[in-house]
C-alpha positions, -999 to 999 in steps of 0.1 A, spaced: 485 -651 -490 507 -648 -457 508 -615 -464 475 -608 -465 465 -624 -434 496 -608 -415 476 -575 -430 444 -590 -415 458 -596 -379 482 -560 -377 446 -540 -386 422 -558 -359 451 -553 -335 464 -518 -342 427 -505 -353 405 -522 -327 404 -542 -290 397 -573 -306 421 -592 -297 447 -607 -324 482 -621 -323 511 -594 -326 531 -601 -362 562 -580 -371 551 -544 -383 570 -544 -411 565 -530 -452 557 -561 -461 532 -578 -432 511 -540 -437 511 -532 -474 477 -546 -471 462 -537 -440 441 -506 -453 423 -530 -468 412 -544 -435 404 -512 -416 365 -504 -425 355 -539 -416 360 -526 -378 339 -500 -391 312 -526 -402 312 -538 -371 306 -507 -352 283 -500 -372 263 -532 -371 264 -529 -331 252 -490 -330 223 -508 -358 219 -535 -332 217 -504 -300 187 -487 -321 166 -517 -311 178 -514 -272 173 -478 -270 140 -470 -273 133 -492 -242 163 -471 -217 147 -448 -190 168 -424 -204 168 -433 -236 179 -401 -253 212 -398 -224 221 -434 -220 222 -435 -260 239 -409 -270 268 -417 -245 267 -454 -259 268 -438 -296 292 -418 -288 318 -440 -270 312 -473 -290 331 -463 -321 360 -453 -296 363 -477 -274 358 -505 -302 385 -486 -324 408 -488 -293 411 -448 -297 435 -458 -325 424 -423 -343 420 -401 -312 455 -397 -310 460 -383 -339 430 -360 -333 446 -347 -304 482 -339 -320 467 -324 -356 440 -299 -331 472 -293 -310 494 -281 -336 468 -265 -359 461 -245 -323 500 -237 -319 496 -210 -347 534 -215 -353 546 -218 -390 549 -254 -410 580 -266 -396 567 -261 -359 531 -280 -366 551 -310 -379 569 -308 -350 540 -309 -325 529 -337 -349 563 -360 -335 555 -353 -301 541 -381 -280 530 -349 -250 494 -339 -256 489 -299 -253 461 -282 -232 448 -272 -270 443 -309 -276 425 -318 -241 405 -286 -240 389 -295 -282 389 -333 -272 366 -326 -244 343 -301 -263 341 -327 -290 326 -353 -268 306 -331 -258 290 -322 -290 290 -354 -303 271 -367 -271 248 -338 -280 239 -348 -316 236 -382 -310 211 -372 -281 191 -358 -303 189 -374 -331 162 -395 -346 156 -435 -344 151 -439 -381 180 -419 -390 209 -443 -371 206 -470 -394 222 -448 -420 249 -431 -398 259 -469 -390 279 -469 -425 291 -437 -417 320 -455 -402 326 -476 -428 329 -449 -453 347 -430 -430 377 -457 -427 373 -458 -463 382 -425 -468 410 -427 -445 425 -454 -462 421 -438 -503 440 -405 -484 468 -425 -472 472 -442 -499 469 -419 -527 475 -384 -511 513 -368 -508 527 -372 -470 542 -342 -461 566 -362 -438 581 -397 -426 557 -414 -405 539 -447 -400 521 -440 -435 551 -453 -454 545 -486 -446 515 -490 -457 531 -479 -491 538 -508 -511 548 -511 -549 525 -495 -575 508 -527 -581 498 -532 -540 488 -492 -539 466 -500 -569 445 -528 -548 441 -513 -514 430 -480 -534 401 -504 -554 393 -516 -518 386 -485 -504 363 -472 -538 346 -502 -535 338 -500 -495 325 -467 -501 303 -475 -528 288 -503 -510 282 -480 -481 265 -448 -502 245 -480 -512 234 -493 -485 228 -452 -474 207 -452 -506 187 -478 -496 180 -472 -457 168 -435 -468 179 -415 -497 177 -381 -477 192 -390 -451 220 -407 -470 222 -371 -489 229 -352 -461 252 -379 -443 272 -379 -476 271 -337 -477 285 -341 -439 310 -367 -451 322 -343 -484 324 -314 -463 347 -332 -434 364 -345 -464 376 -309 -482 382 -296 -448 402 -324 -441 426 -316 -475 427 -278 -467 440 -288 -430 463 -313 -445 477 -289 -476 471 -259 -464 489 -261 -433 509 -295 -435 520 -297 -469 508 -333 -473 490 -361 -452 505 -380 -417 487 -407 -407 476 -385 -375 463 -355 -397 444 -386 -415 433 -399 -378 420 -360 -379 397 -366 -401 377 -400 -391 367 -378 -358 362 -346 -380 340 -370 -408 319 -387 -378 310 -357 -364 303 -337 -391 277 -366 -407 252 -363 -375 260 -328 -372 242 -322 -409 218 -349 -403 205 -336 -375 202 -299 -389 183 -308 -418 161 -332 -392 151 -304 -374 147 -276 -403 123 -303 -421 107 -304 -384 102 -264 -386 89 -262 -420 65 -288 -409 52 -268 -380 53 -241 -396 
């Protein structure tokens, strides 16, 4: 039981600002703390449910929310996944062979690659969230709890193509086993919950989520040779942008045929 609420405390204060006290990051105090990490997706996603209400009554609603949309999930997470967003874009933007991108994968320097994607990104996410409709937030709110989810079945379950931080959340078979039957069982309660909002939205949020998903194990296989946790940080950005992005396409192509 210790352990699990050692687990509890390390993920709200590694994966989020809220504040909890510091315990020793060891194998055993985090062999359960991937169990912990969508809940701080349940809450963001409860608050952006929460901002849906607000928004409609901004002067510039469509600005003012986007911005929030887009910055909430950040902020709250403490950027703990931008990070390794910026080091996967940097070395997949090096161009150098397998040995050098693991290598830019160590380095605590960001590159211009990094900054120069970063800043596009928030732009485009800014962007889709702008535009997207009221009725279809509600549904992208368990985005990021199905996005943490998938983060956590990766780590836990995928090969690491090097030594990092992702070993310690590797316990014995038996521990693996749990926090793997956590993570099926948070996303099945949030394709539920997707289901139940709005079942085309929910199939295009999941087709956004799929697609972020392969990408995500080409990038790591294809030019890693296994999973960090920062190529796995890669893909909660990738996965919450590409989830609006298909939303909002299929939004606007219904709108067309519509018109037309």
């Amino acid at each position: 039981m210790k352990q699990i609420w050692n687990s509890f405390r390390l993920a709200f204060s590694m994966y989020s600002i809220f504040p909890a006290r510091q315990v020793e990051k060891n194998r055993e105090n985090m062999k359960y703390i991937l169990i912990f990490v969508p809940l701080i997706g349940a809450i963001i996603g409860f608050l952006i449910k929460q901002w849906q209400v607000v928004s409609p009554y901004l002067i510039d609603r469509d600005l003012m929310g986007a911005v929030v949309c887009a910055i909430l999930p950040i902020f709250l997470s403490g950027a703990s996944f931008l990070d390794g967003f910026f080091r996967t874009v940097d070395a997949l933007c090096s161009h150098q062979p397998r040995e050098g991108k693991l290598e830019i994968l160590k380095d605590s320097h960001s590159g211009y690659f990094a900054i120069i994607i970063c800043v596009c990104y928030f732009f485009i996410i800014v962007g889709l969230w702008s535009e997207m409709p009221l009725d279809s937030w509600p549904v992208l709110a368990y985005g990021f709890v199905l996005s943490r989810a998938l983060y956590g079945l990766s780590i836990v379950l995928f090969r690491h193509s090097q030594e990092s931080k992702c070993s310690l959340y590797m316990g014995d078979q038996k521990s693996r086993m749990i926090v793997a039957a956590f993570m099926v069982g948070y996303i099945l309660i949030s394709v539920a919950g997707m289901l139940m909002i709005d079942p085309m939205v929910a199939a295009y949020c999941l087709i956004g989520a799929g697609l972020a998903f392969v990408y995500f194990c080409y990038v790591a296989f294809r030019h890693f040779g296994g999973i960090t946790e920062d190529i796995a940080g890669f893909f909660v950005h990738v996965c919450e942008i590409m989830m609006p992005l298909v939303v909002l396409l299929t939004s606007l192509l219904t709108r067309l045929d519509i018109a037309g």
